[in-house]
N, C-alpha and C positions, 0 to 999 in steps of 0.2 A: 504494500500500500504506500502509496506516494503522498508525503504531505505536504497541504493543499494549504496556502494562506489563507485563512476564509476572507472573503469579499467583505469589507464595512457596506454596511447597513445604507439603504439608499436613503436621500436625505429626506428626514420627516417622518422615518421609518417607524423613530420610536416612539414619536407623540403619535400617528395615525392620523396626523391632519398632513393630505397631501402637497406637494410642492409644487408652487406655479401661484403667479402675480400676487394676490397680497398675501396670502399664506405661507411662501416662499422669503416676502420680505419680515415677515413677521418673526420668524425661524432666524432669520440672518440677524435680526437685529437681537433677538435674545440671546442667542451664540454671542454676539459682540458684547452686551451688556453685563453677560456671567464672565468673558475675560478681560472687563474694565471693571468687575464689583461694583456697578450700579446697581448699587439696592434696591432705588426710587423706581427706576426707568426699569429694571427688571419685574418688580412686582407687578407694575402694568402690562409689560410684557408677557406675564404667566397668563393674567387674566386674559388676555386678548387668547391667547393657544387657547386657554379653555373656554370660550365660548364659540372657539371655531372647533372644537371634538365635542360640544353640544349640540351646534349647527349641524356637524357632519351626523351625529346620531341620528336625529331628529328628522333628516333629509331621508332617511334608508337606501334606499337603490343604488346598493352596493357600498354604501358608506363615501360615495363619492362629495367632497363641497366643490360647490361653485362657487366663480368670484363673487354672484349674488350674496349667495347664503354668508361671506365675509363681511362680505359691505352693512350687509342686515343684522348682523352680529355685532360690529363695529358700531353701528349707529343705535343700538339697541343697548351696549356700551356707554356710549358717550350722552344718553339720556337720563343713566341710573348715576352717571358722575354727576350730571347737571341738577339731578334734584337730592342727590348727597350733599352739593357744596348748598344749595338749600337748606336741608334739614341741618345742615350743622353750624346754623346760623350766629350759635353762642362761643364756637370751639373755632377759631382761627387757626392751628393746627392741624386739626382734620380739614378743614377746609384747604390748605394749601396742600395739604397732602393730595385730595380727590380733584384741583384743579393741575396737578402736577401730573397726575394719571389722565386727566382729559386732552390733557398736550401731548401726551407718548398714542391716546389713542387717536387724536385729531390726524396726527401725522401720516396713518396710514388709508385715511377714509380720502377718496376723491375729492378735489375740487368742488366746491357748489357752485351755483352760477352767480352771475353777478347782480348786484341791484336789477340792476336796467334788464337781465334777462329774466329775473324771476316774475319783475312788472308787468312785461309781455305775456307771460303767461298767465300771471292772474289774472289781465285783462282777459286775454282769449277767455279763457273760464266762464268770466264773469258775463260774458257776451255769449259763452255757448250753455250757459244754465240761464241766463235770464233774470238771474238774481239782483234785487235794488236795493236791500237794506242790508246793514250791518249785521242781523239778527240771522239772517240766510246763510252766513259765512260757509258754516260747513258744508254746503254743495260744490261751494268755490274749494277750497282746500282738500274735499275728496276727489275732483275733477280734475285740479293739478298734479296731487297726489298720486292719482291714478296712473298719468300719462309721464311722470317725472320722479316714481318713487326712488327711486336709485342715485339720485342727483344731485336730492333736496329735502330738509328734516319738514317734518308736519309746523314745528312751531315758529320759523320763518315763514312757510307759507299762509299761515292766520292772522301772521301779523302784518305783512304786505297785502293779504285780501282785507280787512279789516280797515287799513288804510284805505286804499281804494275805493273803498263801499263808502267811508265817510265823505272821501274827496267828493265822489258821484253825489252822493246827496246832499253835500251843502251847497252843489252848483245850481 
């Protein structure tokens, strides 16, 4: 018998969350993190891996994640950071902690669009629901939502429909 150097592990092997675009960056950056001993940027790091082998569970069909199931995980993320730095309105500590985690996850979530492109779309919305008061919003933000979920968080888009519906009505 001939011995054989076993082959390392392909990368991602041992979390079980596969490698490729942000799940691949996510892996790189926590490798780099555990050989700089960032505590900080690690611990966020852990969290993101594990709600992408939650994603993956959750997906079944073959255990595969998509970059969707990342993005939706990430932004599913960085909503439980947003109402942590909330709720720990007394504790500036945690606070900086959970906004210090919302930068390690920000970083790996896409681009949002800009003012002026999210405007565009509220309008469309609000021109293709039909909607005139501020009270209606949620048609407009489930109609952006719908055609832009990956793009753009729900709580910008309420707040740029909400403007809008005002503008409209005070004219």
């Amino acid at each position: 018998a001939r011995d054989r150097a076993a082959s390392p592990p392909a990368p991602g092997a041992a979390t079980g969350v596969p490698v490729g675009g942000t799940a691949a960056r996510v892996e790189a950056a926590l490798h780099d993190a555990m050989k700089a001993k960032q505590t900080d940027r690690l611990s966020a790091l852990r969290s993101i891996r594990a709600a992408f082998q939650l994603e993956q569970t959750r997906a079944g069909a073959g255990g595969k994640l998509h970059e969707a199931g990342c993005i939706a995980a990430l932004r599913q993320l960085l909503k439980q950071r947003h109402e942590a730095i909330e709720a720990f309105a007394g504790s500036d500590e945690r606070q900086a902690q959970e906004r210090k985690e919302a930068a390690v996850i920000s970083e790996f979530l896409p681009a949002g669009p800009t003012a002026q492109q999210l405007r565009e779309w509220v309008e469309l919305a609000i021109e293709q629901t039909g909607v005139a008061s501020p009270e209606q919003a949620g048609k407009v933000v489930g109609a952006v939502m719908k055609a832009h979920k990956d793009r753009v968080d729900g709580q910008s888009v309420r707040a740029a429909t909400i403007a809008a519906l005002r503008e409209r009505s005070a004219s």
